[in-house]
C-alpha positions as CSV (number, residue, x, y, z in Angstrom):
1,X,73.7,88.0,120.9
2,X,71.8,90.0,123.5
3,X,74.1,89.2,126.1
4,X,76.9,90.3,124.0
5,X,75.3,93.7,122.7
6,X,74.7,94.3,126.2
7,X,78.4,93.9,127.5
8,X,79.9,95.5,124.5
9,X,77.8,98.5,124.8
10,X,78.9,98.7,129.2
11,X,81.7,98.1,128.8
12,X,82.6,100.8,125.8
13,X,81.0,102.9,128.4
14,X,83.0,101.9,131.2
15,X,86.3,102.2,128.9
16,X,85.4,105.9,127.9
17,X,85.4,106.8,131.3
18,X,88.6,105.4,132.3
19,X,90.2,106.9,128.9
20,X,89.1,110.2,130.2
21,X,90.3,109.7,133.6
22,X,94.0,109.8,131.8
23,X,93.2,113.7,130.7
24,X,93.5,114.1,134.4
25,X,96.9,113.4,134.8
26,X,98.8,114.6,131.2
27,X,102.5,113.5,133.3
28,X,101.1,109.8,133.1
29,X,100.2,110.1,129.4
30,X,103.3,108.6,128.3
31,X,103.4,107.8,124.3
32,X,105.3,106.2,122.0
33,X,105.5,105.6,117.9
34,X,104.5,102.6,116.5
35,X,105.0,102.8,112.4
36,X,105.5,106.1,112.2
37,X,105.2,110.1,114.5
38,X,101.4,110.0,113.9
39,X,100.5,106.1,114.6
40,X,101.4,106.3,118.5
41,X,99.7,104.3,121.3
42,X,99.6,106.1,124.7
43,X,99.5,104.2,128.4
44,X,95.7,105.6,128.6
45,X,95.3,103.1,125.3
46,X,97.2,100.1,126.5
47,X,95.6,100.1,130.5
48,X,91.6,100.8,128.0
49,X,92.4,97.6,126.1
50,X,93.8,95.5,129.3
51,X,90.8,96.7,130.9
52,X,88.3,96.0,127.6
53,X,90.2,92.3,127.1
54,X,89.7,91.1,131.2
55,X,85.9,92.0,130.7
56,X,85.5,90.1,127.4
57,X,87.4,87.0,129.0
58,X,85.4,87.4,132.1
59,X,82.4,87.2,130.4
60,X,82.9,85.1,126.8
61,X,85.9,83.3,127.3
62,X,85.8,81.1,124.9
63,X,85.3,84.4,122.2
64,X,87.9,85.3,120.0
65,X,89.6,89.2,120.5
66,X,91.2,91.4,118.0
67,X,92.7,94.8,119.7
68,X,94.9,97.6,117.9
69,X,97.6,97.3,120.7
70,X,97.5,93.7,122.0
71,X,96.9,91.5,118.7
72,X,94.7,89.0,118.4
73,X,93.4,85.5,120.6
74,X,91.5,82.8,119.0
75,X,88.0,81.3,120.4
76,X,86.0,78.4,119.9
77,X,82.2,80.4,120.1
78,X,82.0,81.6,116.3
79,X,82.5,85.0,117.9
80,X,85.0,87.6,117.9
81,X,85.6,91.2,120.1
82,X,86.9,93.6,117.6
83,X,88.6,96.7,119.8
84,X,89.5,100.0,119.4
85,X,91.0,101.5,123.5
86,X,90.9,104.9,121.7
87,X,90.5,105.4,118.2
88,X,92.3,108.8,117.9
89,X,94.8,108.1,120.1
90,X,96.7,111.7,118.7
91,X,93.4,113.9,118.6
92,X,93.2,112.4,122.6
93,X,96.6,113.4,123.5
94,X,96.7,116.8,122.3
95,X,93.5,117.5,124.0
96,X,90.9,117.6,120.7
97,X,87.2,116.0,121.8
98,X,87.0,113.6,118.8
99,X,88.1,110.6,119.8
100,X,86.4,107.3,120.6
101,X,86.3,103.2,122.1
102,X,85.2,101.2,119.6
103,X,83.7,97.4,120.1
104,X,82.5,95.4,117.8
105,X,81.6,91.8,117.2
106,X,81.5,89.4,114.7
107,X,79.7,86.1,114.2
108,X,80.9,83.4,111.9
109,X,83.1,86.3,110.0
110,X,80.2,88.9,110.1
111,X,80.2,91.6,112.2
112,X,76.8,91.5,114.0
113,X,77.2,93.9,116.9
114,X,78.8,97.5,116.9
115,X,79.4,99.9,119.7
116,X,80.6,103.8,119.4
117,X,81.4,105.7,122.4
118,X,82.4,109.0,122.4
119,X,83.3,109.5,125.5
120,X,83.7,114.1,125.5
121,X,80.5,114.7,123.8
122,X,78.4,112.2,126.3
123,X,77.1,110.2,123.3
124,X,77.1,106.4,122.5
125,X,75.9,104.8,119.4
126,X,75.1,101.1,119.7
127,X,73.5,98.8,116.7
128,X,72.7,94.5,116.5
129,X,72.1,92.8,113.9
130,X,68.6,93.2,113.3
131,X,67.9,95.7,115.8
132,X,68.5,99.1,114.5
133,X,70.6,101.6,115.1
134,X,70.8,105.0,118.1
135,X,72.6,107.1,119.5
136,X,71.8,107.7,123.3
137,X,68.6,105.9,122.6
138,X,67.5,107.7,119.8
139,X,66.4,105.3,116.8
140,X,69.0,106.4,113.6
141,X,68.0,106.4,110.1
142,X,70.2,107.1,107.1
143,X,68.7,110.0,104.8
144,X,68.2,108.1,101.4
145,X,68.2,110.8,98.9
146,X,71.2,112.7,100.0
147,X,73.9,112.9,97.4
148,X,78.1,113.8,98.2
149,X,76.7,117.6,97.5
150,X,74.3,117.1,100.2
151,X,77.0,117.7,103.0
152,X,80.4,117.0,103.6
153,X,82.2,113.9,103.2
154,X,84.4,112.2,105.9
155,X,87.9,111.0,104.7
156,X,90.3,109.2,106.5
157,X,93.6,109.3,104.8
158,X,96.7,108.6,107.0
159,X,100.6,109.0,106.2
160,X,99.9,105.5,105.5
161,X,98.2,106.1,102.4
162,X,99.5,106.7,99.1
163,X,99.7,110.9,98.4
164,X,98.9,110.3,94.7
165,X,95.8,108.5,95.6
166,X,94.9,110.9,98.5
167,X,95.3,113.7,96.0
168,X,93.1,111.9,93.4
169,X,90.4,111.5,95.4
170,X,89.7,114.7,97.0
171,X,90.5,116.5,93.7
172,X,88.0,114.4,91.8
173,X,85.6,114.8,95.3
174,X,85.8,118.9,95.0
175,X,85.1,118.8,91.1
176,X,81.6,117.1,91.6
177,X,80.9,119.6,94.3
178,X,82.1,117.7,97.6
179,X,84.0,118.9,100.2
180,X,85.7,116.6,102.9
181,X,85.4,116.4,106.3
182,X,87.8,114.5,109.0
183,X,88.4,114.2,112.1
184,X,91.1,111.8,114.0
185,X,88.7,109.0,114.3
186,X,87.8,106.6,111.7
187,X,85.1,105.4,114.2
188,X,83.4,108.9,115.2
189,X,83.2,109.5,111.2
190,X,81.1,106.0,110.3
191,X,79.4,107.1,113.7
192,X,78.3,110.7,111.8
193,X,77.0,108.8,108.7
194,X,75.0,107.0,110.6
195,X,73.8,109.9,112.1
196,X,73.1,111.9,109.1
197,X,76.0,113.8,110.4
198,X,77.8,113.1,107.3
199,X,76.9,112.2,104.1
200,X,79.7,109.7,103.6
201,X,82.8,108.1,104.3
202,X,86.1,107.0,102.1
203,X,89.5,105.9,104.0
204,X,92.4,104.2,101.4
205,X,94.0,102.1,104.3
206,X,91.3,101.7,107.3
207,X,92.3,98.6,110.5
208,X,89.4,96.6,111.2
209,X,89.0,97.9,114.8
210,X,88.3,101.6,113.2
211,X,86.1,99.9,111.3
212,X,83.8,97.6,112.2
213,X,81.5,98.8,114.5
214,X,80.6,101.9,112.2
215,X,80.1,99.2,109.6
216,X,77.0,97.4,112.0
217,X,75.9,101.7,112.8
218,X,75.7,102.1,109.1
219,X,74.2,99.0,107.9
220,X,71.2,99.3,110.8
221,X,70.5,102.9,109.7
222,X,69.9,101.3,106.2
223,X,72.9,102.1,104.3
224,X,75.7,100.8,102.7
225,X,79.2,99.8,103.9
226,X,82.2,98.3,102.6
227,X,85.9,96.9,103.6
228,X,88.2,95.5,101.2
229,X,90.5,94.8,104.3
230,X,90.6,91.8,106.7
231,X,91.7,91.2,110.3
232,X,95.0,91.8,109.8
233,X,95.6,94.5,106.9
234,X,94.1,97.6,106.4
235,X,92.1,98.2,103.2
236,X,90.0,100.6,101.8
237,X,86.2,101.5,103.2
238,X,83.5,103.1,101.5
239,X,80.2,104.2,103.7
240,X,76.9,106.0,102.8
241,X,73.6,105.8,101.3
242,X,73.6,104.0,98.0
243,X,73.9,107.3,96.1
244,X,77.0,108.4,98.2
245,X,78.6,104.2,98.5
246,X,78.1,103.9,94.5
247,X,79.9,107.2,93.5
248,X,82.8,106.9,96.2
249,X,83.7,104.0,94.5
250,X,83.5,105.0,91.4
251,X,85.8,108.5,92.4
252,X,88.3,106.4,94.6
253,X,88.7,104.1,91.5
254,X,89.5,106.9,89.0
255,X,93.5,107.3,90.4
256,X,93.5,110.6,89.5
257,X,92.4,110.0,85.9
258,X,91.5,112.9,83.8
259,X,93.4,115.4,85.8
């Protein structure tokens, strides 16, 4: 396990850098649409992952890898790399600061290790299983009493999610006195409730490498997170202190009722 955190957390940093190296040369930043004109993957995502992949095979081969772009190998260990090259691959592209490499790990199913770096503000959040949670060092503790009045809410709605839902949900958010928050990456948003950046999170259709390493941030600042997907389909996630996990699942369940 310490082994592991430590590799996941160089080589997140490693992989920032050579995402950012890409914003050097915009003519190389060739892109192209996966499911639909806002799910794209970019050559600076494809040559992060090839890069983040070699390392864990260098290192752990006989670790199982999930990735966004590349799919998914098996491994024998009980462990598997969950990867995110750039989470935010559109916000990267058109220049925005808010986008981040993801790696997580999971033991036996359970994801144990999670690593956040955020490569344009010079920050990295890294959490074990047992060992807490920072951000450049810095120990992180989720505020218990906050409320979703506290401060805003991160959301994570796509195009993939259904409108009548979306709607629902931030309606019913704004009528108990939220307001929402969001950003291109599902990742830097678990990162901010960790933080106390946020008081929340919500996303309808979340992939498990946007996912999972905010889930070990959150859980080792002492709060609550929750995906209904797997390792192959998106599902929803709910994030935040009890207060906050308890009554985003109860709003996101309402579909709009009362309206």
């Amino acid at each position: 396990m310490t082994a592991r955190s430590a590799l996941a957390e160089r080589i997140a940093r490693e992989a920032g850098g050579k995402a950012r190296s890409f914003l050097a040369h915009p003519d190389k930043l060739g892109w192209t649409e996966k499911a639909s004109s806002q799910d794209i993957v970019s050559a600076a995502d494809e040559a992060t992952e090839a890069f983040l992949r070699e390392m864990i095979r260098q290192h752990f081969p006989d670790d199982g890898i999930v990735g966004e772009e590349e799919g998914s190998t098996t491994g024998s260990s009980g462990f598997d790399w969950i990867i995110d090259p750039i989470d935010g691959t559109m916000a990267f592209l058109v220049g925005q600061p808010n986008w981040t490499v993801s790696v997580a790990v999971l033991h036996n199913g359970e994801p144990v290790i999670g690593v956040v770096a955020a490569p344009m503000f010079d920050e990295i959040y890294v959490a074990r299983s047992g060992g807490g949670a920072t951000l450049n060092g810095r120990p992180l503790a989720i505020n218990p009493d906050w409320t979703i009045r506290s401060t805003t809410v991160g959301f994570g709605g796509t195009e993939r999610a259904d409108p009548r839902q979306v709607g629902a949900f931030v309606t019913r958010l704004y009528q108990e006195g939220g307001v929402i928050f969001r950003v291109g990456s599902g990742a830097l948003m678990l990162a901010y409730v960790a933080a106390n950046r946020l008081a929340g999170y919500y996303d309808p259709t979340l992939f498990c490498w946007d996912c999972m390493a905010g889930m070990v941030l959150i859980s080792e600042a002492g709060g609550l997170a929750e995906f209904a997907g797997s390792l192959t389909e998106p599902g929803e996630i709910w994030a935040g202190n009890r207060n906050v996990f308890e009554d985003l699942k109860r709003i996101s369940a309402m579909r709009g009722e009362g309206m």
